[in-house]
C-alpha positions in Angstrom: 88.2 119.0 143.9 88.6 115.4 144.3 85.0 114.6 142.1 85.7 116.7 139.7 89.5 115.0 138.8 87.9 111.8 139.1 85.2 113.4 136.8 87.5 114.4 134.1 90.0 111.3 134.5 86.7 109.1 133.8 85.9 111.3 130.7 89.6 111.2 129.2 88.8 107.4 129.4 85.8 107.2 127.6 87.0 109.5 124.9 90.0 107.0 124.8 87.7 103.9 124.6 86.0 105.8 121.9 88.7 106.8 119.8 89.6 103.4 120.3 86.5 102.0 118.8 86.3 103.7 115.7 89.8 102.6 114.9 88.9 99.7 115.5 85.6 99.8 113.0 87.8 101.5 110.2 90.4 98.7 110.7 87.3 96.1 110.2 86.7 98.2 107.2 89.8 98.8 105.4 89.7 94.4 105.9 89.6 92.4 102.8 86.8 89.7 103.1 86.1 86.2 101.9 83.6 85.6 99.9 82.7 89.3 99.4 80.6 89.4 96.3 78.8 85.8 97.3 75.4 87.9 97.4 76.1 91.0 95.3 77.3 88.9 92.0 77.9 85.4 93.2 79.3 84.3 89.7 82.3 86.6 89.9 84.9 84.3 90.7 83.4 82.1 87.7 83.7 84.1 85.3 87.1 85.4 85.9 88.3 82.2 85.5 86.3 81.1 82.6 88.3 84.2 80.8 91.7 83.1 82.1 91.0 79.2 80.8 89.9 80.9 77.7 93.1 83.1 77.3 95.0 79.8 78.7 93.8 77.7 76.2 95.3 80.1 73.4 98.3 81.0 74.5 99.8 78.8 78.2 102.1 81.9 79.0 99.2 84.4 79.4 99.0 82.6 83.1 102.6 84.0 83.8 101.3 87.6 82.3 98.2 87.7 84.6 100.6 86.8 87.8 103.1 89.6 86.8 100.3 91.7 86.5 99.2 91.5 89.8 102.7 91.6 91.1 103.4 94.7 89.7 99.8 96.4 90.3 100.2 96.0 93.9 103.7 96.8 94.4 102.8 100.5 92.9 100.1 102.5 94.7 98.8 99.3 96.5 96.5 96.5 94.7 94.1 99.1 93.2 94.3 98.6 89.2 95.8 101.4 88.7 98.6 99.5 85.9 95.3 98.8 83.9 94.8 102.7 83.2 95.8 103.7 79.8 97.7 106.7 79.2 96.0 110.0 78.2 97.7 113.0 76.1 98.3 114.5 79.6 99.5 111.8 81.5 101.8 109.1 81.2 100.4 106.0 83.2 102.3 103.0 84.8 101.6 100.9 81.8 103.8 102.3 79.7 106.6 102.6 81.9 109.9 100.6 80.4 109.1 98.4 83.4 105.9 97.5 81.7 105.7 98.3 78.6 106.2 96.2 76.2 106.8 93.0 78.3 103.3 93.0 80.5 100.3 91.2 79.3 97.0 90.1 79.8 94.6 93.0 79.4 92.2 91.3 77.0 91.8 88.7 80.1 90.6 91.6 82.8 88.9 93.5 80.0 86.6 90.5 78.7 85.8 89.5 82.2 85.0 93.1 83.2 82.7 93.3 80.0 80.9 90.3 80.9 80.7 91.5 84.9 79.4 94.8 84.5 76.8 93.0 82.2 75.7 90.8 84.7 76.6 93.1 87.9 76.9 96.6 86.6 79.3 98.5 89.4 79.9 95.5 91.9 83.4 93.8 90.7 86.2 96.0 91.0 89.2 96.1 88.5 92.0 95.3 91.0 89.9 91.7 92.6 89.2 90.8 88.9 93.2 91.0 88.6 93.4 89.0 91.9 91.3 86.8 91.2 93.3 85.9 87.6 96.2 85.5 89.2 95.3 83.0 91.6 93.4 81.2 88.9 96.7 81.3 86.9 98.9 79.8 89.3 96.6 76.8 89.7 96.4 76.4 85.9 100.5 76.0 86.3 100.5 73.7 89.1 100.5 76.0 91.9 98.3 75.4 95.2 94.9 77.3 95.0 93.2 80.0 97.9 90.8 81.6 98.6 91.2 85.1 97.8 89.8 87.8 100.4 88.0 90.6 98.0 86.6 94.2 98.7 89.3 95.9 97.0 88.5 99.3 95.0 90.0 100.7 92.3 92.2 103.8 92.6 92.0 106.8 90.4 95.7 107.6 90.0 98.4 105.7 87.8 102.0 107.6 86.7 104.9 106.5 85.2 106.8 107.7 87.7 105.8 105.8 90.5 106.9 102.6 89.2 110.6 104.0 88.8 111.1 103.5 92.8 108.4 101.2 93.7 108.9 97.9 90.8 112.6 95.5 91.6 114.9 95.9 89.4 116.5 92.9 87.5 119.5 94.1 88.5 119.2 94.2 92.6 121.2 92.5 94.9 119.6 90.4 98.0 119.7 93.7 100.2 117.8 96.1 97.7 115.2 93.7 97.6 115.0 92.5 100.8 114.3 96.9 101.6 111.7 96.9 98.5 110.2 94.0 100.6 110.2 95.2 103.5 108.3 98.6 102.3 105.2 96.5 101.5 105.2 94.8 104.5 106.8 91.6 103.3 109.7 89.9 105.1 112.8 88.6 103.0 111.1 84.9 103.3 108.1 86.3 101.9 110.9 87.7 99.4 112.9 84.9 98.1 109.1 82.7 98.3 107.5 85.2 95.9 110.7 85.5 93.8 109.9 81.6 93.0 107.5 83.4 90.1 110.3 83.8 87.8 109.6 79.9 87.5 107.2 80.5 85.0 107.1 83.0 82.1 110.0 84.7 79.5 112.3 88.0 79.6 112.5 90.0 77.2 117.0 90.0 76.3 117.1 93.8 77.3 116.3 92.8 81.1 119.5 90.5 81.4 121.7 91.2 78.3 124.4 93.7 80.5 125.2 89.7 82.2 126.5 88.9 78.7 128.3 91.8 77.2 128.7 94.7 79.6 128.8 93.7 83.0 131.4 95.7 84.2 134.5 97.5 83.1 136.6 95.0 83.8 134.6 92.0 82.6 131.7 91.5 79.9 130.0 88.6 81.2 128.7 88.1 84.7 131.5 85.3 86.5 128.5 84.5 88.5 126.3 83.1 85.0 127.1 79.5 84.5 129.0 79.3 81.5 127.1 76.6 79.0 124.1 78.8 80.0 125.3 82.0 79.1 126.5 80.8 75.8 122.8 79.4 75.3 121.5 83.0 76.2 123.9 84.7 73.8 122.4 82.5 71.1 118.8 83.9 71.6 119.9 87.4 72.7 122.6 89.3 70.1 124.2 91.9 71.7 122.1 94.0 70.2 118.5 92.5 70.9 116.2 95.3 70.4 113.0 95.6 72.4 111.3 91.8 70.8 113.3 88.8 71.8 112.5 87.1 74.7 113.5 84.0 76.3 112.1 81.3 78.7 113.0 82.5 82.9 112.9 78.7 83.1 114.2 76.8 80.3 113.4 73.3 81.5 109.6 73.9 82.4 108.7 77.4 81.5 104.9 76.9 81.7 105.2 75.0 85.5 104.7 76.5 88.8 107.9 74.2 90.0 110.6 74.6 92.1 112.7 74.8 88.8 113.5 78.5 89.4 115.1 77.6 92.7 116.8 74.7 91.3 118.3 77.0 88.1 119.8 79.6 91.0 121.8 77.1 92.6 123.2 75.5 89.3 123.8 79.5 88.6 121.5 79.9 86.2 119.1 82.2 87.8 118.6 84.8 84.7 118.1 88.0 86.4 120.7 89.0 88.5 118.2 89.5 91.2 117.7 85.4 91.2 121.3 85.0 91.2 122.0 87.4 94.2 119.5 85.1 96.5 122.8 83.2 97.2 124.8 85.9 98.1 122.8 85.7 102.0 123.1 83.0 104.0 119.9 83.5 105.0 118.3 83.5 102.0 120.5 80.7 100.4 119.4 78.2 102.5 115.8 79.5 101.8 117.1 79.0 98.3 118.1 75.1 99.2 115.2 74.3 101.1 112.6 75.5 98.5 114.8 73.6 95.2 114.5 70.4 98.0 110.8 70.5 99.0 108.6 71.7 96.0 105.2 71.0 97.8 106.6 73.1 100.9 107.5 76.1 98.5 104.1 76.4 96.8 102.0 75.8 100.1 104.4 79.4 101.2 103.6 80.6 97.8 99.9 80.6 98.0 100.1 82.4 101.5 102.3 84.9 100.3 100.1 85.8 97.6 97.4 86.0 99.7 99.4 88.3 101.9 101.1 90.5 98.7 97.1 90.7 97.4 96.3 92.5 100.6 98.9 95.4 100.1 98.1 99.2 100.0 94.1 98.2 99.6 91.5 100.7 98.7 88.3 99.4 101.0 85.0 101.5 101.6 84.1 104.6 100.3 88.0 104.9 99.2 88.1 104.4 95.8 86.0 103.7 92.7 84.3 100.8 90.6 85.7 101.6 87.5 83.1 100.5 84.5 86.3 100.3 82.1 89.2 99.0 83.8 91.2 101.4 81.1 89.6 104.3 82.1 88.6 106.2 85.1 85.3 107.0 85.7 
């Protein structure tokens, strides 16, 4: 009676150890990797950026386009690509979501460099690293730190409209909503207020901010919290009635820098978004706010870890997945 306990204690534990193992494998799998194209198309990286210097060279905001694009591709359905799927007659995609559509850009950039990968590589480079990949080229043609970028991600075969409705932050949230939109992709609120440091480069469209003018509440029209000579400059550029065209710079004084402008601009309450302005509204989060307008060279040595860690979200590794031969379309 004794043996055969022992017996079946010793098997529990080796079917434990195993189970073990083969988590642990599939964790090893589902891992991102430096590196990972070095023998399968070595030039990747290379050519990726020779598209965003191309694209940079024509038009300096496409680098703040390319990092939106990857901010809002992983935030919905994970970094897979799926916001580079065009819309079909059956299904509305996330590219066309008023989140998206019409202030998103930089397709051409993934699209040339896809066309000249699967020419070279045909089915290696995913979508979703080629969008990786731009971004952190972008940021380092602003003035942001460089990294290395882990790759092995795959591209998924699902993109809707509606999943950006609940998964993309709002202009409008205040420091608690996004510290919980965050915190669903695994990203604390440093990692929040650091990565909100974006809105240092690139321009709004009026329709994103214009309720800070004219209709903030029922009470008041304009936002008490908008620093007056500001919102009279933003009321210049944005009518009340904007329509869907006019943008504006998120950073007047060095909209094309990766700077710790934005962070300076929040505590002078000029963040545009009320998202930036609500930063100050923690204490936590306002001396995050302080610290980051103090020590620029601190703030993008965060940033570039945070992306790193942002890149890695709700990844499609393996046999998960596709390598889509049109980044538009699925295969």
């Amino acid at each position: 009676m004794f043996s055969s306990t022992k017996h079946s204690n010793m098997s529990a534990r080796i079917t434990l150890l195993a189970l073990v193992l083969l988590w642990f494998v599939g964790t090893l799998r589902a891992q991102l990797q430096m590196g990972f194209y070095s023998q399968s198309c070595g030039f990747a990286e290379f050519v990726v950026k020779d598209e965003v210097i191309k694209g940079f060279m024509k038009d300096r905001g496409v680098a703040a386009g390319l990092l939106r694009l990857h901010f809002h591709d992983c935030f919905v359905r994970g970094c897979d690509g799926s916001v580079l799927i065009d819309s079909t007659p059956s299904n509305k995609a996330e590219k066309d979501s008023p989140a998206n559509n019409p202030s998103l850009r930089g397709f051409e950039i993934i699209d040339n460099a896809k066309a000249r990968l699967e020419a070279a590589c045909k089915g290696v480079v995913s979508c979703a690293d080629i969008v990786a990949f731009a971004a952190r080229d972008s940021i380092e043609m602003s003035g942001g730190f460089g990294y290395d970028v882990p790759a092995g991600r795959r591209d998924g075969r699902v993109s809707l409209i509606t999943d950006t409705f609940t998964n993309l932050i709002p202009p409008t949230a205040d420091v608690n909503k996004l510290t919980q939109m965050f915190a669903n992709k695994g990203l604390t609120q440093e990692e929040m207020v650091i990565l909100s440091g974006a809105h240092t480069i690139g321009r709004s469209h009026c329709t994103s901010f214009s309720s800070r003018l004219y209709s903030y509440n029922l009470t008041t029209a304009q936002d008490p919290l908008l620093d007056a000579n500001y919102a009279a400059q933003l009321k210049q550029q944005c009518p009340q009635d904007p329509g869907a065209t006019l943008v504006v710079p998120m950073d007047p004084i060095s909209p094309f820098a990766l700077d710790s402008g934005y962070y300076m601009d929040v505590l002078s309450n000029r963040g545009l978004f009320t998202s930036d302005q609500t930063l100050l509204t923690n204490l936590a989060t306002a001396n995050l706010v302080n610290q980051y307008a103090m020590y620029s060279y601190l703030w993008r040595n965060k940033f570039a870890a945070a992306m790193v860690k942002m890149g890695q979200i709700g990844v499609l590794t393996g046999n998960n997945g596709e390598i889509r031969a049109n980044c538009r379309v699925i295969n």
